[in-house]
N, CA, C and O of each residue as an XYZ file, in Angstrom:
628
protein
N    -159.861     74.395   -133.107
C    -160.687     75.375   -132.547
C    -160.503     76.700   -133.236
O    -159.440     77.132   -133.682
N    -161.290     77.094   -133.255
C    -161.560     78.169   -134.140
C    -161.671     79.751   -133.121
O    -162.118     79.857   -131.979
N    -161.386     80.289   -133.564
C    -161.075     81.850   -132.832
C    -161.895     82.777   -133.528
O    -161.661     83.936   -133.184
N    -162.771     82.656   -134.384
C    -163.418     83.413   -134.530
C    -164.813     83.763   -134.378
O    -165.674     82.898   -134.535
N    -165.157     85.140   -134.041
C    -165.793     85.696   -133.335
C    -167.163     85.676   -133.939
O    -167.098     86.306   -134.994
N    -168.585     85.149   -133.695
C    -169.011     84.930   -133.937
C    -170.519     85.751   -133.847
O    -171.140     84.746   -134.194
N    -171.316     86.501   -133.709
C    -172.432     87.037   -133.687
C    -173.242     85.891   -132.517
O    -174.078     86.399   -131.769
N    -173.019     84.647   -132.416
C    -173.915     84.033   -131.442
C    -172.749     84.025   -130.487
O    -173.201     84.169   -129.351
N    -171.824     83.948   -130.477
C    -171.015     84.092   -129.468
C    -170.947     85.575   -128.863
O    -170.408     85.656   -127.760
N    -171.246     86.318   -129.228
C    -171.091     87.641   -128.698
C    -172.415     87.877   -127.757
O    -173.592     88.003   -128.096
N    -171.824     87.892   -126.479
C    -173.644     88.347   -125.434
C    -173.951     89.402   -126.048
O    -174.847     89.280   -126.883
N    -173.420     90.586   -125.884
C    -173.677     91.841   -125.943
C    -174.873     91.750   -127.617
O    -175.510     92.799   -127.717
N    -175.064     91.123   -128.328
C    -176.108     90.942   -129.526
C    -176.567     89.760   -129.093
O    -176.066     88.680   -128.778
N    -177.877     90.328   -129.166
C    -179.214     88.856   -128.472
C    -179.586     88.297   -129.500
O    -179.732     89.009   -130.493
N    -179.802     87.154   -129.579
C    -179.916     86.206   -130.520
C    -181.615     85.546   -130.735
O    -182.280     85.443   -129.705
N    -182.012     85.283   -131.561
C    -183.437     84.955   -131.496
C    -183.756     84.136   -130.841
O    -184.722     83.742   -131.495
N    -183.694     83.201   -129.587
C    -184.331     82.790   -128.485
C    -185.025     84.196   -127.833
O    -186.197     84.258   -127.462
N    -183.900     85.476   -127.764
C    -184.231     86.299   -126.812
C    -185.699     86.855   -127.243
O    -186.710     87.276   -126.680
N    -185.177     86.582   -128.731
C    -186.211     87.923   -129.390
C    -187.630     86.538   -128.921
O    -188.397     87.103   -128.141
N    -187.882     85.753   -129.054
C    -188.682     84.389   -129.043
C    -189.459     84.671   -127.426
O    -190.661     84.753   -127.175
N    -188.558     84.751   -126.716
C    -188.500     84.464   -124.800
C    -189.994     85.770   -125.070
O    -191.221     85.673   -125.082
N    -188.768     87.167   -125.293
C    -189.913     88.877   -125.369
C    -191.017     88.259   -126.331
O    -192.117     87.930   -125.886
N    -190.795     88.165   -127.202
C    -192.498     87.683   -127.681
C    -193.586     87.089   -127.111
O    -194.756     87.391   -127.349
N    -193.105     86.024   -126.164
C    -193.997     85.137   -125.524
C    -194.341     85.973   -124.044
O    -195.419     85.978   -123.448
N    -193.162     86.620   -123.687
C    -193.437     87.745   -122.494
C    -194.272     88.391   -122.581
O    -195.139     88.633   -121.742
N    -194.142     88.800   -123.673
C    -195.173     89.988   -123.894
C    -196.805     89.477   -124.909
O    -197.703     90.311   -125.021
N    -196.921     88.356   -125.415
C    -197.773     87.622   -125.601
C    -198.905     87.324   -123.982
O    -200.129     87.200   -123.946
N    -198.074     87.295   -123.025
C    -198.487     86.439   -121.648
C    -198.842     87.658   -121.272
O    -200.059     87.607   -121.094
N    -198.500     88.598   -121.079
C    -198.534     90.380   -120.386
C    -199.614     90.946   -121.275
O    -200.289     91.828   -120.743
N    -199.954     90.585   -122.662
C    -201.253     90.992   -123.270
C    -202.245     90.152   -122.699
O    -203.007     90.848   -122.028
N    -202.590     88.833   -122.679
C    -203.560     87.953   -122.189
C    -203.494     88.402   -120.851
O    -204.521     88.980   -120.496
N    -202.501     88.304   -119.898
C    -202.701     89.196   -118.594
C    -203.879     90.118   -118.362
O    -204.846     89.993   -117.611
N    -203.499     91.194   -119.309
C    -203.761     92.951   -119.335
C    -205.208     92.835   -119.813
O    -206.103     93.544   -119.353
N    -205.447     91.659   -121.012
C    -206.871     91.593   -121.808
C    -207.852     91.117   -120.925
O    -208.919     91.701   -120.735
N    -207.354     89.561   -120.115
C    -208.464     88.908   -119.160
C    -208.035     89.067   -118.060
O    -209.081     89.003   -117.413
N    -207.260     89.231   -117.354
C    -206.942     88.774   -116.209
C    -207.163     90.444   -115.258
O    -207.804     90.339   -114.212
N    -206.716     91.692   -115.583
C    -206.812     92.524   -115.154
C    -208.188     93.797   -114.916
O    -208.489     94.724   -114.164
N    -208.641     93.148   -115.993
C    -210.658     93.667   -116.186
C    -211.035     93.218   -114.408
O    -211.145     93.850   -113.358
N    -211.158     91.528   -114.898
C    -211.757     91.240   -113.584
C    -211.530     91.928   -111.947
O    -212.257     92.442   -111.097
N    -209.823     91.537   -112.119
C    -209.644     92.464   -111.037
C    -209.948     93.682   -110.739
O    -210.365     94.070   -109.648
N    -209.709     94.457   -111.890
C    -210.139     96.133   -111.477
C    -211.539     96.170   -111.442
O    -211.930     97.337   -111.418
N    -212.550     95.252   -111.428
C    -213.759     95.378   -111.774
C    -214.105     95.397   -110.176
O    -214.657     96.307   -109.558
N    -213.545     93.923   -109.588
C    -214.234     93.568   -108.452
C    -213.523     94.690   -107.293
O    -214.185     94.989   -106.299
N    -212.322     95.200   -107.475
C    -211.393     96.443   -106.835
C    -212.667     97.359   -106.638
O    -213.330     97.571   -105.623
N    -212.808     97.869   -108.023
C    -214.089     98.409   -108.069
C    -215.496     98.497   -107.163
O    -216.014     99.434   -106.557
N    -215.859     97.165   -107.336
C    -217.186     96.674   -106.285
C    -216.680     97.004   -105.589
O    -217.150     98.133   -105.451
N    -215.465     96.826   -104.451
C    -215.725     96.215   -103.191
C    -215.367     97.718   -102.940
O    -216.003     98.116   -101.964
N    -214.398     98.903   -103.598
C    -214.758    100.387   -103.472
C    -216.316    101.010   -102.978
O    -216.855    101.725   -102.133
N    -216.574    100.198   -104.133
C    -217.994    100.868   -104.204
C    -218.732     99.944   -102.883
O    -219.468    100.799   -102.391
N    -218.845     99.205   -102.403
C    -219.472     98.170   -101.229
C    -218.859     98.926    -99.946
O    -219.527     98.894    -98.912
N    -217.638     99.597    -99.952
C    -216.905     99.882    -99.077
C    -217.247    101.666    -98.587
O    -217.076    102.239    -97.511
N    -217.807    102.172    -99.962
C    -217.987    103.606    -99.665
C    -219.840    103.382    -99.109
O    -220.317    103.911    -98.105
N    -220.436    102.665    -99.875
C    -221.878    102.506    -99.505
C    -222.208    101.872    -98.152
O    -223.264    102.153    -97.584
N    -221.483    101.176    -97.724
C    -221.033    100.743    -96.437
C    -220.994    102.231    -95.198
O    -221.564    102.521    -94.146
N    -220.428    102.570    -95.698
C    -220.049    104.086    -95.217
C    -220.675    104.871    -95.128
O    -220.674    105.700    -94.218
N    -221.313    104.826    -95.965
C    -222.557    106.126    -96.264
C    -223.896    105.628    -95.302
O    -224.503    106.600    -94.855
N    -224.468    104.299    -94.901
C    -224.944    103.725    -94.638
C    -224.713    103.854    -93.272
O    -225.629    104.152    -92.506
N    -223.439    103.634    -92.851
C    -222.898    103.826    -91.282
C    -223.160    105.131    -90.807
O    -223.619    105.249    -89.671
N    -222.893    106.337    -91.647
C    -223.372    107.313    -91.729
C    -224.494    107.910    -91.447
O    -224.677    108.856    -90.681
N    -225.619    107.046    -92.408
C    -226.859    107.181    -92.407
C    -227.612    106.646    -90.868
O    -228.618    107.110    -90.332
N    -226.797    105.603    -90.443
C    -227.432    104.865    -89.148
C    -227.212    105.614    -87.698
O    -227.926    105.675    -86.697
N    -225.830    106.195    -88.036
C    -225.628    106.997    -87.341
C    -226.088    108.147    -87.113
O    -226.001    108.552    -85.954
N    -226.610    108.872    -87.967
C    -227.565    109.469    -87.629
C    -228.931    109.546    -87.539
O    -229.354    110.684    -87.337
N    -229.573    108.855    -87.611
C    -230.278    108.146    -87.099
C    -230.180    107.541    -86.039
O    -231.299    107.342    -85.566
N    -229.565    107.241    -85.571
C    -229.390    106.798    -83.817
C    -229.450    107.755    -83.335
O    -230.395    107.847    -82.551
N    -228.601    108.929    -83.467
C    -228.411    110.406    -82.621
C    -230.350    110.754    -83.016
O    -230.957    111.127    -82.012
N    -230.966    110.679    -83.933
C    -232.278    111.400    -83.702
C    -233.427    110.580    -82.988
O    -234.582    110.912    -82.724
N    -232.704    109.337    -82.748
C    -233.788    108.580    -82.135
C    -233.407    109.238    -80.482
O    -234.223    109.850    -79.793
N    -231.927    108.921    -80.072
C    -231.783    108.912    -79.169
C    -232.260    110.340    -78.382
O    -232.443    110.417    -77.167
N    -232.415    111.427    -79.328
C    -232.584    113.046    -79.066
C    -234.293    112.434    -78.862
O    -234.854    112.615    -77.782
N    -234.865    111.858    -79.780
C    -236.517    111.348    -79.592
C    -236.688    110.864    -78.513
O    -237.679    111.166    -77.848
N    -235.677    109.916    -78.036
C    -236.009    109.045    -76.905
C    -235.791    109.635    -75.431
O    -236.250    109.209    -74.371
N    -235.116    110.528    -75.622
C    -234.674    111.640    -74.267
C    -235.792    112.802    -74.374
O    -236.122    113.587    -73.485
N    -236.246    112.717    -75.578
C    -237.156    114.381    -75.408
C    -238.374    112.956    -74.784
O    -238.419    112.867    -73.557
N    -239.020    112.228    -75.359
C    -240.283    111.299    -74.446
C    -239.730    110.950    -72.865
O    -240.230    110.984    -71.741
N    -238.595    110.648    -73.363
C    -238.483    110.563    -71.479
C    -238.504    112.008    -70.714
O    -239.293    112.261    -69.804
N    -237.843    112.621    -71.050
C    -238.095    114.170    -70.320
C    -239.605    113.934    -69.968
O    -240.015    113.545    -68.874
N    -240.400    114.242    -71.116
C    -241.694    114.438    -71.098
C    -242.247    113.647    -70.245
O    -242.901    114.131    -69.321
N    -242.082    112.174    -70.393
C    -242.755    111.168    -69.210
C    -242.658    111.810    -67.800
O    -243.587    112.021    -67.021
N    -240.895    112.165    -67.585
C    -240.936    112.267    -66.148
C    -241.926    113.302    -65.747
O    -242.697    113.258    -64.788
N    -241.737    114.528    -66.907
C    -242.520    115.443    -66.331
C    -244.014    115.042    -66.166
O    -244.569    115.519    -65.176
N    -244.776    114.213    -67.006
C    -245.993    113.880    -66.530
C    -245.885    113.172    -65.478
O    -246.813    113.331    -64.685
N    -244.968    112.332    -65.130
C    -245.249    111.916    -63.974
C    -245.062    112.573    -62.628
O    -245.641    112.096    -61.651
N    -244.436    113.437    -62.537
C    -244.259    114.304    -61.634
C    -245.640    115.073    -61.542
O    -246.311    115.106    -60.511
N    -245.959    115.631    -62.622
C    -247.800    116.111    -62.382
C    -248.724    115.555    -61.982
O    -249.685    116.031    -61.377
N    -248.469    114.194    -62.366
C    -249.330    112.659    -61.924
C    -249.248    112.772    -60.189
O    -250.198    112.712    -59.408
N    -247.850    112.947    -59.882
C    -247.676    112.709    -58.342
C    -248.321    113.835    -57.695
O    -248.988    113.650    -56.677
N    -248.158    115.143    -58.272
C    -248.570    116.826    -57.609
C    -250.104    116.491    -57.603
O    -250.805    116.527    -56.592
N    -250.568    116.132    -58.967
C    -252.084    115.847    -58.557
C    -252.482    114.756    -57.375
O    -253.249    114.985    -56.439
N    -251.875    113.681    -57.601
C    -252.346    112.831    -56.818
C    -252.196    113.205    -55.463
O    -253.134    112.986    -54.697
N    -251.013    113.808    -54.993
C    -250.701    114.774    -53.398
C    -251.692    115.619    -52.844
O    -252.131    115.885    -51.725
N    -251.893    115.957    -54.047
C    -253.261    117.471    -54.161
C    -254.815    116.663    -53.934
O    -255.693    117.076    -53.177
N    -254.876    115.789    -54.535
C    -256.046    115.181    -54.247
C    -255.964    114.359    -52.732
O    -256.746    114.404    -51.782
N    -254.815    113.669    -52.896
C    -255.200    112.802    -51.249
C    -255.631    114.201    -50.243
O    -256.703    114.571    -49.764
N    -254.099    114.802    -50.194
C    -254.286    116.085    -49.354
C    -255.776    116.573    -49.199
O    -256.416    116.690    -48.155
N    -256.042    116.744    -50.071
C    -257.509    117.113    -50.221
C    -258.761    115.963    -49.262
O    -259.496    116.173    -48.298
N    -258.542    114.957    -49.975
C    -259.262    113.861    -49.752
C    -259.215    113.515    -47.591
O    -260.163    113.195    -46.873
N    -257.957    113.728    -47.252
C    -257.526    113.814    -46.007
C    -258.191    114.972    -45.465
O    -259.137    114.682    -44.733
N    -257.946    116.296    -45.628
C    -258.764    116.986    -45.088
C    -260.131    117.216    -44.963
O    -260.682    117.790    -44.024
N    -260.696    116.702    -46.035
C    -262.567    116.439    -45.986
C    -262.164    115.569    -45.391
O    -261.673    116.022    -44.357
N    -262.071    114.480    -45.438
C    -262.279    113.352    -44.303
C    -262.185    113.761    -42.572
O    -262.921    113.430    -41.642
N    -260.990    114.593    -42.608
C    -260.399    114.966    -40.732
C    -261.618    115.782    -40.832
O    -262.422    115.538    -39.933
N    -262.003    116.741    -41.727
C    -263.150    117.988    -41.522
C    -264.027    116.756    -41.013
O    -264.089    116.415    -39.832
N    -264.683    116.150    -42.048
C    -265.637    115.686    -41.443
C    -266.070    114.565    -40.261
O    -267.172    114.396    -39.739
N    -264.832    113.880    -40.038
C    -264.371    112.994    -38.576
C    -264.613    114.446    -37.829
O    -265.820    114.519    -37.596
N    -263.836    115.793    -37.299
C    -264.221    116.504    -36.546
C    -265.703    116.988    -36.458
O    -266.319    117.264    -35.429
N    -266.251    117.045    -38.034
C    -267.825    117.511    -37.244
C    -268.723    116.534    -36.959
O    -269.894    116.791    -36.680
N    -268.157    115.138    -37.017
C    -268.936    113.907    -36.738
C    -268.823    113.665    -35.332
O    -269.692    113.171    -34.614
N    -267.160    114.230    -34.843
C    -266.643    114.009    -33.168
C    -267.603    115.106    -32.506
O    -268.474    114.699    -31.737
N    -267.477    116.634    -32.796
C    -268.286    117.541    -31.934
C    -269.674    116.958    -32.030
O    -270.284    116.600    -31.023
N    -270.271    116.848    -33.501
C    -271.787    116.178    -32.902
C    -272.133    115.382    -32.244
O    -273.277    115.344    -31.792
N    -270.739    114.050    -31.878
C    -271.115    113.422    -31.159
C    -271.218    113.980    -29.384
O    -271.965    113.863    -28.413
N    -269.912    114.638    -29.780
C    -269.676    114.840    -28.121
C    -270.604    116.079    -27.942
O    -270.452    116.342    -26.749
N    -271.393    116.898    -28.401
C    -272.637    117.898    -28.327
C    -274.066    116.693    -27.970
O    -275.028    116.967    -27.253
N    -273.894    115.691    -28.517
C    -275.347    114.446    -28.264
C    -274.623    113.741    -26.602
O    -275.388    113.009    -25.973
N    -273.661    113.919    -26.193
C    -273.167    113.298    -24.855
C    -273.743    114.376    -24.057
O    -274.523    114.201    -23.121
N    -273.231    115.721    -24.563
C    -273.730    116.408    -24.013
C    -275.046    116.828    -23.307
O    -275.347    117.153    -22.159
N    -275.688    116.686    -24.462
C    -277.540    116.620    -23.913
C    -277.979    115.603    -23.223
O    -278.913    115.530    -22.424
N    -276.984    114.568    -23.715
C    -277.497    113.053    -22.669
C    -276.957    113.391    -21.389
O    -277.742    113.371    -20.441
N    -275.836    113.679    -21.196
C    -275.542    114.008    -19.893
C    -275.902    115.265    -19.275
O    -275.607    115.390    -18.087
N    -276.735    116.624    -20.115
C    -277.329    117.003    -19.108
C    -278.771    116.605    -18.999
O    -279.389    117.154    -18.087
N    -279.371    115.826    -19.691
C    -281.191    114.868    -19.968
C    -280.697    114.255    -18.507
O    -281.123    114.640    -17.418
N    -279.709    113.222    -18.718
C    -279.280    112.697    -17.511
C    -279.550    113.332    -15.791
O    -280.325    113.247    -14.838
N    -278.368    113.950    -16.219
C    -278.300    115.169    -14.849
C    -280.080    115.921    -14.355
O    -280.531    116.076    -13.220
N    -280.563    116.166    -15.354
C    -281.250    117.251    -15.088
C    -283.020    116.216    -14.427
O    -283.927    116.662    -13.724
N    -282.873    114.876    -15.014
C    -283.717    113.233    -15.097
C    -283.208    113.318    -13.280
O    -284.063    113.115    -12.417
N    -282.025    113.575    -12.972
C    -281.554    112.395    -11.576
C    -281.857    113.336    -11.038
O    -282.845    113.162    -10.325
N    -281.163    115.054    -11.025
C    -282.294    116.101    -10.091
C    -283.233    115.747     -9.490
O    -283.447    115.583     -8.289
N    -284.194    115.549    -10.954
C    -285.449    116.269    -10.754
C    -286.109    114.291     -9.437
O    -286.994    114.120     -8.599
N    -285.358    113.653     -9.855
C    -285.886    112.213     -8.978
C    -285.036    112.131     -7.790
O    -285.105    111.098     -7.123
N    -284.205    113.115     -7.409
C    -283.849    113.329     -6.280
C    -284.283    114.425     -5.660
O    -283.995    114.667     -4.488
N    -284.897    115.061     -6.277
C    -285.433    116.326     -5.403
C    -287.218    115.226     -5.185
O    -287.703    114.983     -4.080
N    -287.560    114.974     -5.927
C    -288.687    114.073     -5.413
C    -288.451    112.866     -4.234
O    -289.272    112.529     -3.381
N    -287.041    112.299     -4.447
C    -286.923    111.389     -3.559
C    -286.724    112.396     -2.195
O    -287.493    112.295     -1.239
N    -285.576    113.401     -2.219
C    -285.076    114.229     -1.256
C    -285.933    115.133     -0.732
O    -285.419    115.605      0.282
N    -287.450    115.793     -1.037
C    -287.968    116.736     -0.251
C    -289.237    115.485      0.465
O    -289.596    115.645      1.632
N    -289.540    114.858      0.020
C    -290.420    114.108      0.982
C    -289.501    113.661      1.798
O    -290.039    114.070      2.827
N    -288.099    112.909      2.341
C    -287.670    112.690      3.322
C    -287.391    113.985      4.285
O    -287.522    114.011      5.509
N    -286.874    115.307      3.224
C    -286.677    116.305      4.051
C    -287.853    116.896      4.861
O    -287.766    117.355      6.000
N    -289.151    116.801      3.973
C    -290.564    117.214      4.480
C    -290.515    116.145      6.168
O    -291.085    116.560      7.177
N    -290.029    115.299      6.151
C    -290.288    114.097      7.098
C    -289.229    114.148      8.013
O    -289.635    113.684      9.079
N    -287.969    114.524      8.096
C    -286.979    115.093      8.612
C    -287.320    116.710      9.371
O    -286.994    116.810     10.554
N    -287.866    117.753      8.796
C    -288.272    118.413      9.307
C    -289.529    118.501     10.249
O    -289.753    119.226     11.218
N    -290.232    117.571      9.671
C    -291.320    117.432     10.794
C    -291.016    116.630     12.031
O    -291.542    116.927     13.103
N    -290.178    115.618     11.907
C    -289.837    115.484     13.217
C    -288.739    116.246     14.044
O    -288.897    116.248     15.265
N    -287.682    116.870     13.542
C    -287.369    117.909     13.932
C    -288.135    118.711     14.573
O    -288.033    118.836     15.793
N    -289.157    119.482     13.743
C    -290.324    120.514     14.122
C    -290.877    119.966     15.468
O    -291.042    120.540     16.545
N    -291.180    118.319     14.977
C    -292.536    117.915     16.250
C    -291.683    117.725     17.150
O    -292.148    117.715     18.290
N    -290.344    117.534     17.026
C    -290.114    117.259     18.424
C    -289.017    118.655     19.181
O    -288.386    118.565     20.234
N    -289.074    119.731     18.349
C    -289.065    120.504     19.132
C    -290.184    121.459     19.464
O    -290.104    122.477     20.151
N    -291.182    120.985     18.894
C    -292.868    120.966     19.924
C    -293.242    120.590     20.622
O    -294.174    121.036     21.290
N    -292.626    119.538     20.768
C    -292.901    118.595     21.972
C    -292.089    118.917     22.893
O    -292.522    118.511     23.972
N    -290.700    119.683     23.032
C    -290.323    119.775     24.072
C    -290.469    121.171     23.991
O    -289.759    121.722     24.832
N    -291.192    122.041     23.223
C    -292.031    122.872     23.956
C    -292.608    123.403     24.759
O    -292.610    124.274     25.630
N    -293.493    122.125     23.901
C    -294.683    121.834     25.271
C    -294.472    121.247     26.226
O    -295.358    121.182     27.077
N    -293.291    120.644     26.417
C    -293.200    119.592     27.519
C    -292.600    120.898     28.604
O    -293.000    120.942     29.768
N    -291.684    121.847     28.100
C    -290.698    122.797     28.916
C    -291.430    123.724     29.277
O    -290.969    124.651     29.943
C-alpha cells in the first residue's frame, strides 16, 4: 500500500466527474431557463392579466349595478308618486262623483216630496170640497128639521 498522496485522493480538489456532474447541471438549468420557464412566465402572465381584467370588469359591473339600482329607485320613487296622484285624483273624482249624485238624490227627494205635497193638498182640498157637498145638504136637512120643528112647537105653544 502505497502512502502517497494523490490529487484524486484529495476531496478538497474536484476531479472531473465533478467538473462532468456541473456541466450537465448546468446544461439541464439552460434547457430549463430556454423552454421550460417562457411558458411559465407566459401563462403567470395571462392569468395576471385574466386576473386584473377580471377586476376591472367586477369593477365595471359594479358600477353599474349602483346606477341601475340609483335608476331603479329614482322609477320607483316616481311610480309611487304617480300613484299617489292616481289615488288624489281618483278621491277627488269619486268625492266629486258622490256629491253630484247626493246633490242630485236630494233634488230628486224634495221634488218628490213637493209632488206628495200637491197630491196631498189636490187630495185634501178634492175631500173638502166633497164633504162640504156631502156635509151642507145634510146640514141644510138637519137644520130644517131643527128649524121645522121648532116651528112647530111654535106654533103648537
Amino acid at each position: 500500500m502505497s502512502t502517497k498522496n494523490t490529487a484524486g485522493d484529495n476531496f478538497l480538489l474536484p476531479n472531473g466527474t465533478f467538473f462532468a456532474e456541473l456541466l450537465i447541471f448546468l446544461t439541464v438549468l439552460g434547457v430549463i431557463w430556454r423552454f421550460v420557464v417562457p411558458p411559465i412566465h407566459r401563462v403567470l402572465a395571462e392569468r395576471e392579466a385574466r386576473a386584473a381584467q377580471t377586476a376591472a370588469d367586477q369593477k365595471t359591473a359594479k358600477k353599474a349595478r349602483a346606477e341601475a339600482e340609483a335608476a331603479y329607485q329614482a322609477a320607483l320613487a316616481e311610480a309611487r308618486r304617480s300613484a299617489a296622484d292616481i289615488r288624489k285624483q281618483a278621491r277627488e273624482q269619486g268625492n266629486s262623483f258622490f256629491k253630484e249624485h247626493r246633490n242630485a238624490a236630494q233634488e230628486e227627494s224634495d221634488a218628490q216630496v213637493a209632488r206628495s205635497l200637491a197630491e196631498l193638498q189636490a187630495e185634501a182640498d178634492r175631500v173638502t170640497a166633497e164633504l162640504q157637498d156631502n156635509v151642507d145638504p145634510l146640514a141644510q136637512a138637519l137644520a130644517d128639521r131643527v128649524i121645522g120643528a121648532e116651528t112647530a112647537r111654535a106654533g103648537k105653544g
